[in-house]
N, C-alpha and C positions, 0 to 999 in steps of 0.2 A: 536590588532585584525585585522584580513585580511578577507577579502570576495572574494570567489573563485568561478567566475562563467565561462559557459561554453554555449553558442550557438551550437544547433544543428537543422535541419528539419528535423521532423520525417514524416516517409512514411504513407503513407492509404495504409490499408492493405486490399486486396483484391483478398489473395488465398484460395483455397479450396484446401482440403488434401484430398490424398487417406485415404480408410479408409475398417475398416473389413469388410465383410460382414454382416448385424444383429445389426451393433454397429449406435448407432443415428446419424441423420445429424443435426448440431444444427448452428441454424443463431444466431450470438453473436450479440447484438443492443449496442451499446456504442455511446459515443460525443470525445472520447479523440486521435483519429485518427485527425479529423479536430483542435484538439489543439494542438497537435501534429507542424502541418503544423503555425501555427497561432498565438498562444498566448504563451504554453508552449513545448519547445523544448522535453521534456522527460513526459510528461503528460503520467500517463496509462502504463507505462511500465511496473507494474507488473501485468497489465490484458494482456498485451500481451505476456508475461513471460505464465500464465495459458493456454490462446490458443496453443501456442508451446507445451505446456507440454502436452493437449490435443492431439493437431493432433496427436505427439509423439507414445499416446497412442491408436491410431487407429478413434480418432473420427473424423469426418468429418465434417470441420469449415466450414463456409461463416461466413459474416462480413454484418452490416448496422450501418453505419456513422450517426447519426443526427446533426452531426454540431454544429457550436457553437452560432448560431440564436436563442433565442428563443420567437421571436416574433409568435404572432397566428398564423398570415397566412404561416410562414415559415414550422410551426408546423404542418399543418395541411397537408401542403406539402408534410413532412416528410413521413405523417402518411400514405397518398395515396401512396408513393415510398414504403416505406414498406410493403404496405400491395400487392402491384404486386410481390416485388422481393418474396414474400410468394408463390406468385400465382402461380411464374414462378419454383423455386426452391423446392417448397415442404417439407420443411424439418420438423422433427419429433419435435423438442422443437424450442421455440425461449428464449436466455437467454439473459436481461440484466443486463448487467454488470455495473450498477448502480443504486441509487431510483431517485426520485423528473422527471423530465420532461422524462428520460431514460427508466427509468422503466413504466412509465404509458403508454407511445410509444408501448412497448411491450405487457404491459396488453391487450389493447386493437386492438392487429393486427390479433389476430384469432390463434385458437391451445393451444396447452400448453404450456407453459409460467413459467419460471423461473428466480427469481431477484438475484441477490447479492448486497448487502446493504453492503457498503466499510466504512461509517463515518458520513461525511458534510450530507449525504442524511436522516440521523436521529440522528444524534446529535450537528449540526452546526459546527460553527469552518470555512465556506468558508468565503472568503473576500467578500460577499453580504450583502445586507439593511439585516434588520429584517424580515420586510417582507416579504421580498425573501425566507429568511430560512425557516419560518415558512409556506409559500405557497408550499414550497421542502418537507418540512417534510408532509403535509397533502396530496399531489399528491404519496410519497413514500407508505404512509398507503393504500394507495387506492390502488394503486399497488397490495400490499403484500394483501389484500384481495382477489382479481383476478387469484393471483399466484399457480400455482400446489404443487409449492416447491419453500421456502426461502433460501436462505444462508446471514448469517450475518459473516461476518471477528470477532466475537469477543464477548464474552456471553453479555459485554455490548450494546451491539448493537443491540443485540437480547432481550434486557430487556425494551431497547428504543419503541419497537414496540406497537403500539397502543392494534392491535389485532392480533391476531394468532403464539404471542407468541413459544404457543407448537410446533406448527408444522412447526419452524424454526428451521435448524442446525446450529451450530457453524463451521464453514470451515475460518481460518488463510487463507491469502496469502503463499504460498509458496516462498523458498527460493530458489537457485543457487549454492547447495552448491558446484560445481565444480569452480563458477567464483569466491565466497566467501568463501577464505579458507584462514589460519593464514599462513604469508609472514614473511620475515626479517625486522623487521621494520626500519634499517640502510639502505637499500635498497629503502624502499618504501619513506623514507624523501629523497635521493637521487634525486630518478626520480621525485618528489614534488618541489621541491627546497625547503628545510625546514632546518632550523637549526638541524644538528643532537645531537643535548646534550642538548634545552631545551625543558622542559617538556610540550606537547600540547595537547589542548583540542578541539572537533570537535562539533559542532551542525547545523542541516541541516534543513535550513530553508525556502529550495524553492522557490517559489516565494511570501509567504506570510509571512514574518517576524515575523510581531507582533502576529501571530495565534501560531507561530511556539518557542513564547515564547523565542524571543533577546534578548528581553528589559530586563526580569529575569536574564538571561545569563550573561547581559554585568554587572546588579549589583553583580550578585556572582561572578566574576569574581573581582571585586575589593577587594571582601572581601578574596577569593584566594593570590591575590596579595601583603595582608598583613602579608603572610607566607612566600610566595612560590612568588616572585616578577619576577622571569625570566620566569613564565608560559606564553604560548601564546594562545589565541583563534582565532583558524576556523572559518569562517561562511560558510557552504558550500552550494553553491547555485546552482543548473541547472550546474551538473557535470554530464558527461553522463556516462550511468548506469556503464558502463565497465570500467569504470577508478577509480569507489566508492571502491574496493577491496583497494586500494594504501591507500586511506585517511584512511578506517579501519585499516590497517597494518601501518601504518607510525603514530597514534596516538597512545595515551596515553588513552581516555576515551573520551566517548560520552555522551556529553549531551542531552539530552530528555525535552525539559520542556516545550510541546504545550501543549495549553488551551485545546483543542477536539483531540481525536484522536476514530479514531476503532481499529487497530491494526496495530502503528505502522510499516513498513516494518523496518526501518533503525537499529530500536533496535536488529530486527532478522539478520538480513546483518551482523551489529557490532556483535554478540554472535557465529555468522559461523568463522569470524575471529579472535575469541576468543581478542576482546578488551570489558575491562572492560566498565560498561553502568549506570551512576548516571541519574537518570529521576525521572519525579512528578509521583506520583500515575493515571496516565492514559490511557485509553484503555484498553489490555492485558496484560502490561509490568508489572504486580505484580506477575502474573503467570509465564510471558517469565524470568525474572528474580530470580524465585525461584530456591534454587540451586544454582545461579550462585555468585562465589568470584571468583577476588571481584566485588562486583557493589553491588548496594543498589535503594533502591526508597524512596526517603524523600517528605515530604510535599513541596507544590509548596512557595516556600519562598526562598530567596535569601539567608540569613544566612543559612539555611541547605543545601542548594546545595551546598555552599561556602565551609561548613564544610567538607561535604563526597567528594567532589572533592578535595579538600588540602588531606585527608586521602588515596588515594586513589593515588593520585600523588606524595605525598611520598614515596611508596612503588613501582612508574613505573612498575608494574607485568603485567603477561596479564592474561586474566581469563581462565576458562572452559566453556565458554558459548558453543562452538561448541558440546558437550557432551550434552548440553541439546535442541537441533534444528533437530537433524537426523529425527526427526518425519516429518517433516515440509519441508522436500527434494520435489521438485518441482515433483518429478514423485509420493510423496506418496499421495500429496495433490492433484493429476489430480487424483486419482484412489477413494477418496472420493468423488469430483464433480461426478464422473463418477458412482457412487452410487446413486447420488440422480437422477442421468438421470435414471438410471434403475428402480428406484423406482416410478419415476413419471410416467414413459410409461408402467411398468407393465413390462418388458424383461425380458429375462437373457442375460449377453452379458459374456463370458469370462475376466479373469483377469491374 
């Protein structure tokens, strides 16, 4: 077993795009700008993945950071910085791009107000107390009370919700399918340095291991080994985003086996590069992977992972997952946000 990790500083982002005439200006509220800087080198990437795909799309961003404090007084801080850059900027929606302290920020900075609920922020799964989660999840509902319009990453995340349910959509993360696309996989062990002839397995587990289901990993992997003895397992950790194409393309098969999830991104990454994907039944991966051979979803147990992973690395094929993702292309899923903007201000905007 190897663990591949990678150091990087990510930017705060603090541009504003042109944008059409008529089309909304929306101030994004997030925390993962300053983790970014601080705790985790690629935190958020796939929310600043949806910004890009926005501006892209003619909307006009601004940005508010709340940091990674979240003591009262820093809060409170936040909450008066906020509510100027409102004052000063004007803009038609504010969205955050998260629940539990992110999203309440937003509820209550004035105007319409829109959440996206990612995961941790209502179903757990962060490396915090109890406490914590459960104080996240009760600030999230309060939120979503407040909110003009919901989006949840995933119908379970939308099932987690206290109240208003109904008047949540289902909006996935989008994909890259231009960065994530099926490669030579003699090539991508290459520039890996990996053995090119034994059989490997990947599971990415960030900065939270045991959330992200190792422990399972490393016991199925022994029961692996009593087939299939030259298998090797990945732990991939804080790789920056653009060099994740390589480990899809240079493996054999992804493992999936975190306790919580909303929706996955890595499952969808792995399916654009068409490598096959053995995961526990969670999040959206029952859906992402209908359709898709080979890959499978077994009960979260070490003997059935063990099993579908030896079957599955037998056969070193790659899959069709890429055949079932094209929905999920980063400009389709800016042009559903961009729905719910128009739905919450009442507009028409061009498409």
């Amino acid at each position: 077993m190897k663990i591949i990790s990678r150091k990087h500083a990510g930017n705060s982002c603090e541009v504003e795009s042109s944008h059409h005439e008529g089309w909304p200006h929306v101030l994004m509220v997030s925390n993962h700008w300053g983790a970014q800087e601080t705790i985790i080198p690629y935190a958020g990437v796939f929310m600043d993945s949806q910004l890009e795909s926005l501006r892209k799309a003619g909307v006009k961003i601004s940005v508010f950071d709340i940091g990674t404090s979240h003591s009262p007084i820093t809060f409170l801080g936040k909450w008066v910085s906020l509510r100027r850059k409102i004052k000063r900027l004007n803009p038609q929606l504010i969205h955050s791009q998260l629940g539990s302290i992110v999203a309440v920020l937003g509820a209550f900075a004035g105007g319409p107000f829109v959440v996206s609920f990612t995961g941790p922020d209502l179903l757990g799964g962060a490396p915090v107390s109890q406490f914590r989660i459960i104080i996240g999840h009760f600030l999230s509902n309060i939120a979503a009370l407040r909110a003009s319009a919901i989006i949840c990453k995933s119908e379970g995340l939308r099932q987690a919700l206290w109240w208003r349910q109904k008047r949540a959509v289902v909006i996935p993360n989008g994909v890259d399918l231009h960065l994530f696309s099926p490669g030579a996989q003699r090539e991508a062990r290459k520039k890996l340095g990996w053995d090119l002839a034994c059989p490997i397995i990947i599971i990415y587990v960030r900065d939270i291991p045991k959330s992200k289901g190792l422990d399972i990993a490393k016991a199925a992997l022994k029961i692996v080994h009593t087939c299939l003895p030259a298998v090797v397992l990945h732990v991939i950790a804080n790789v920056p985003h653009d060099r994740m194409p390589l480990y899809y393309q240079g493996a054999d098969v992804l493992l999936c086996a975190s306790k919580s999830e909303g929706s996955p991104n890595v499952v969808k990454e792995a399916l654009a590069c068409n490598l096959p994907v053995v995961s526990v039944p969670v999040g959206d991966v029952s859906e992402r992977l209908r359709g898709v051979l080979p890959s499978v979803v077994v009960p979260r147990d070490a003997r059935c992972i063990g099993e579908a992973l030896i079957a599955i690395l037998r056969e070193r094929k790659r899959s069709n997952g890429r055949d079932n993702v094209g929905h999920l292309a980063l400009e389709h899923v800016a042009q559903q946000v961009l729905d719910v903007y128009r739905l919450t201000l009442g507009i028409k905007m061009k498409k």
